[in-house]
C-alpha positions, 0 to 999 in steps of 0.5 A: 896441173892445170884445172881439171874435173873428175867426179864432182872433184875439182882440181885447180892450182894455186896461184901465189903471189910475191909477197912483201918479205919481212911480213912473210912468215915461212908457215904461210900455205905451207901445204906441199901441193901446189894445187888444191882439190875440191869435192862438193864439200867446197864447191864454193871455193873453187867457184870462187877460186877459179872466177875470170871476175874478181871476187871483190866484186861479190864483197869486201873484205873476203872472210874464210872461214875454216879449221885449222890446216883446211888450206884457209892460208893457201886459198887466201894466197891465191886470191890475193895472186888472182887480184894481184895480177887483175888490177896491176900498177905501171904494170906490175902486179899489184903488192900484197902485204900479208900478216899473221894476225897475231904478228900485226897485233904485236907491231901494234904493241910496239908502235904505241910503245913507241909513240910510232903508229902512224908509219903501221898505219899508212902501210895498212891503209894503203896496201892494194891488197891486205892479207890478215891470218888468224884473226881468232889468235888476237880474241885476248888483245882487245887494243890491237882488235879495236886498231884493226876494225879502224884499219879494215873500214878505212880500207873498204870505204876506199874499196881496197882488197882485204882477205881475212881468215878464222877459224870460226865466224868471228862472232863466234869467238870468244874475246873478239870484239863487236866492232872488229866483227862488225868490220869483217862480217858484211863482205863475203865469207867463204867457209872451207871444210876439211876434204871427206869421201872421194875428194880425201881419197884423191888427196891422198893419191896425189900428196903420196905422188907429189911426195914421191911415196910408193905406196899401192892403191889397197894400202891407200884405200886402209889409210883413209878408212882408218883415219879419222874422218874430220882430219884437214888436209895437212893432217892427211899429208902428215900420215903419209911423210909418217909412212915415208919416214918408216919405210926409210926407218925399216929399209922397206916399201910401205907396207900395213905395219906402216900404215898402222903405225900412221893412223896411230900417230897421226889419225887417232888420237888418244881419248880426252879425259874427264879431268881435261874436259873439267880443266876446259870447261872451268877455265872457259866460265871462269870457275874452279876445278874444285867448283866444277866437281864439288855439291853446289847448285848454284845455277852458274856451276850447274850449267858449266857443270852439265855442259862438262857432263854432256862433253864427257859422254860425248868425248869418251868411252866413259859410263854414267856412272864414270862421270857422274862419279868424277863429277861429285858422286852424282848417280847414273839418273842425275847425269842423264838428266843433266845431259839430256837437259844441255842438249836440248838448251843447245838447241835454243842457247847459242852461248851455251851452244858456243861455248860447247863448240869452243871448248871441243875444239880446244880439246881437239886441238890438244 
């Protein structure tokens, strides 16, 4: 498909480029379309995606940011093809190495293990164009963190394309350290956000199509209103391969059985309990379960334990009453106050407000 604009939605198609194979992982962009549709919600990445200058010129190394399955992979990719094909050698498109973050911090591992890091070094520092893939997937290999920031600065002091990917800022993950942050942070981030309103319902009309699906407009119209409206794409594509399989299932077209049975698999997820929200909240301060729920007021507990409060009327259906009985037997008024304590040390609190945020996703992502 080539570039076309329709409604403040962009569609452009998505570059890839040959990759070194024994660095190829077979999950890398493994999104079924072979173009990617952006709203206003992502005006930046098709500005970018799609710029006849190289977007190296505009910083170095490229960060994108995004949730998982928002397409951060296939957009790196696609960068990297652009600038592969922009600045050949002997005329051959440049060579683009890609690592998963977590697999570069595991052949760190091996090459200190055996006495080896210069041959892992030299292939970093002198790949024309890196891809680094879930950097937040290494926040608890502080070695591995400290190597790469040295790799990544030798690479932009030589003006070497770099891409990396996050699910979040890097200085907003828990265990990444300041100087591999430091090292990321200073080119140009690029946030990608998950597809809503017309860009999902496109989306949703083309992945049906591309996947051979027949389903009618009326039935794609009840999809993307009762799924939930923070899904990413590869979510999306998930309901409808859940839809195609019960029309093989049943020997029948799509029908709203079908679509019901999606949304329940893929769209809705069961509500988070308090004593997930607790489990999450402890082991992120570090404290006990029994801490978390028991009398003591000492000030560490009563933070972790308001923010916990906080969550679980956020994240449920659960009562004052409800949580503050989870929470020790504290009365409807002791949550409240709690809650709306948190709340407003979330505002002027980016610990706190980090914490909150890593938490929900954790929980979300479960």
């Amino acid at each position: 498909m080539s570039t076309t604009e329709q409604s403040g939605v962009t569609v452009f198609p998505l570059e890839r480029p040959a990759l070194r194979p024994r660095r190829l992982r077979t999950s890398a962009g493994t999104l079924s379309l072979p173009y990617f549709v952006a709203g206003e919600e992502n005006r930046l990445v098709s500005f970018v995606a799609r710029s006849e200058s190289s977007v190296f010129d505009l910083g170095n190394p490229i960060l994108l940011v995004g949730s998982t399955g928002c397409g951060k992979t296939a957009i790196a990719l696609h960068l990297a093809a652009r600038q592969s094909a922009a600045a050949p050698v002997d005329g051959e498109p440049s060579e683009v190495w890609y690592y998963a973050a977590i697999d570069f911090a595991r052949q760190y591992a091996e090459a200190v293990a055996a006495d080896d890091l210069p041959p892992l070094r030299t292939e970093i520092d002198e790949a024309a164009i890196l891809v680094i893939d879930d950097l937040h997937l290494i926040a608890d290999k502080p070695a591995a963190q400290e190597e790469l920031a040295l790799r990544i600065e030798s690479r932009t002091l030589r003006r070497l394309a770099t891409i990396v990917t996050c699910r979040r800022l890097p200085s907003e993950v828990r265990g990444l350290k300041s100087l591999l942050v430091s090292r990321v942070l200073p080119g140009l981030t690029i946030p990608i956000a998950n597809p809503c309103g017309e860009t999902r319902q496109l989306l949703l009309r083309e992945m049906a199509l591309h996947l051979g699906l027949d389903i009618d407009a009326d039935l794609l119209e009840k999809l993307h209103e009762d799924l939930d409206r923070q899904l990413p794409a590869r979510s999306l594509e998930a309901a409808l391969k859940q839809i195609a399989l019960w029309c093989r299932m049943n020997d029948l077209p799509a029908t709203i059985d079908a679509v019901a049975a999606a949304v329940a698999t893929v769209g809705k997820a069961e509500e988070v309990s308090l004593a997930s929200i607790a489990a999450a909240v402890a082991k992120y301060f570090q404290l006990k379960l029994s801490e978390l729920r028991s009398s003591s007021r000492k000030q560490n507990l009563v933070r972790a334990r308001s923010l916990a409060m906080l969550l679980g009327r956020r994240m449920t259906t659960k009562s004052m009453h409800q949580i503050g009985d989870y929470f020790g037997g504290r009365d409807h008024t002791t949550v409240l106050h709690a809650i709306r304590k948190t709340e407003s040390l979330l505002e002027e609190d980016s610990d706190l407000r980090r914490a909150a945020d890593e938490v929900t996703e954790k929980l979300l992502a479960t």
